[in-house]
Every structure is written in C-alpha cells, then in structure tokens.
N, C-alpha and C positions, 0 to 999 in steps of 0.2 A: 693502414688505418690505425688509428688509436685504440686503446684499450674499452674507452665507452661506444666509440660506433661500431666494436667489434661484439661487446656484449651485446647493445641493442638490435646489432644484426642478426646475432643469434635468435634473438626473442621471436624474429621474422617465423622461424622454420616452425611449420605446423606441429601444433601439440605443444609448442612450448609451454613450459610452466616457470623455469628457471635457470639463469647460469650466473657463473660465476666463474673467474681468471685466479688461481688459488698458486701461492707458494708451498714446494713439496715439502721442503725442510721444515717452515714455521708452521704448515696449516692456515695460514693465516689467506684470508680472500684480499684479492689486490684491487677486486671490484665484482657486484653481485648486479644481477637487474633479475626482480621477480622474485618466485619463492610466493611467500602467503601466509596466510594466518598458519595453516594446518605445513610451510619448510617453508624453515629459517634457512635460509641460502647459508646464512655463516657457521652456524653449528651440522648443517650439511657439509658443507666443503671441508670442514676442519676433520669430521670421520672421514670423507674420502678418501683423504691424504695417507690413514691408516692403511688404508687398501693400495695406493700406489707404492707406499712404501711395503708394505708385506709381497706384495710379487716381484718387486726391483731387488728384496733379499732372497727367493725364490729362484730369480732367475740368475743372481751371484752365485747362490748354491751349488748352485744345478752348472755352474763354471759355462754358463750358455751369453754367448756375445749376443742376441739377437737384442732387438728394442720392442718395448710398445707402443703398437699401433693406437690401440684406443681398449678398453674394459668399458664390457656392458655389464652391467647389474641390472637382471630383466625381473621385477616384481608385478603385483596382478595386476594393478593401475597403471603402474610408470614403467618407464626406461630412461635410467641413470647412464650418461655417458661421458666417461672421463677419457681426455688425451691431452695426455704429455705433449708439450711443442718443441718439435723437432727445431723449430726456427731460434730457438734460445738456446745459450751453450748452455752445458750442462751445470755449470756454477747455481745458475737462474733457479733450475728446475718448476719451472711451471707448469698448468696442465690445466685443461679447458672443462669445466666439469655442467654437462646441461642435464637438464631434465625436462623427462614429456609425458606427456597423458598420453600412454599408450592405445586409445581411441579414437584418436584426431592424429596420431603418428607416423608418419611413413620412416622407421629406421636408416632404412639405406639413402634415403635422400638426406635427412639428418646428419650422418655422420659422411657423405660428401662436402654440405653444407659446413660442417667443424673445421673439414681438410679445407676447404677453401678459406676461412675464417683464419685458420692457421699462419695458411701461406701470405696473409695480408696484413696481419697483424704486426705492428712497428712498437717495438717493446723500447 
C-alpha cells in the first residue's frame, strides 16, 4: 500500500486522533492525516523524533544490538505510539507515529493494527 492509504488506514483503528509517516534523521513528516486544532501532527512528529533518536543513542551506549519494537508514551488522555519500520533499510529511518484518545483505545489492537500497516506499506 502507499503511504496515504496506509495513513488513512491507520485513522481506521479506534481512538484515533492522528498519524503521521516521519523521517528520523530530518524530523520532518513524509505525510500526516489528523491531528486538530488542540496537535499539530507536524510540530508533534518533529519532538517525536527527539525521543527516537534519544533511545537509538541509549541503546549504542548501552553497546546493546537489539531494535525497536514500538515506544509508548502513555499520557492521561492519549497513547502516542511510535515505530520504526523494519521494512525500510536503515539509510530511510522512518517510523509510524499514531496517536489515540485513550477512551475509545484498545492498545493492543492498535499496535497489531501499525504491525500490519508496516508489513504493507510500499515506500
């Protein structure tokens, strides 16, 4: 799938409120759908990217080969959920970053829903 029907697919998964397809190096969003008055998908994505890069030197540090799976950042309203795509080499560095209204949320189905979103996506 392409990069808009894989946004809008995201939009699908209950509690959505936002995502956006973000490069890790620039911060920069490669495509947003959502967000709102009260997040700006793109000034969202672009701190994300702080946090992807702060654990990717975290885990150099720490001399540990493993990868990330996905970062939750669990706040009183939302769940921020960003992952890296395994399906891009690493030059890409992309990374899927959604957000949800924690009340209308099911987590675990959501971040099934990214893994598959992942494996479909044709960069």
């Amino acid at each position: 799938m392409n990069i808009e029907t894989g946004l809008k697919e995201a939009m699908t998964v209950d509690g959505a409120i936002g995502v956006a397809l973000v490069d890790r190096d620039s911060g920069m969003s490669l495509g947003s759908v959502g967000g709102g008055k009260h997040l700006d998908m793109e000034v969202a994505a672009a701190g994300e990217t702080e946090v992807v890069r702060a654990k990717l030197r975290s885990l150099a540090s720490l001399g540990s080969d493993d990868a990330i799976e996905d970062i939750l950042i669990t706040l009183a309203r939302q769940y921020h959920v960003i992952r890296p795509l395994k399906s891009s080499d690493s030059e890409q560095g992309l990374f899927l970053y959604l957000v949800l209204d924690r009340s209308k949320s099911n987590l675990a189905m959501a971040r099934h829903s990214l893994k598959r979103i992942e494996s479909e996506l044709a960069l």
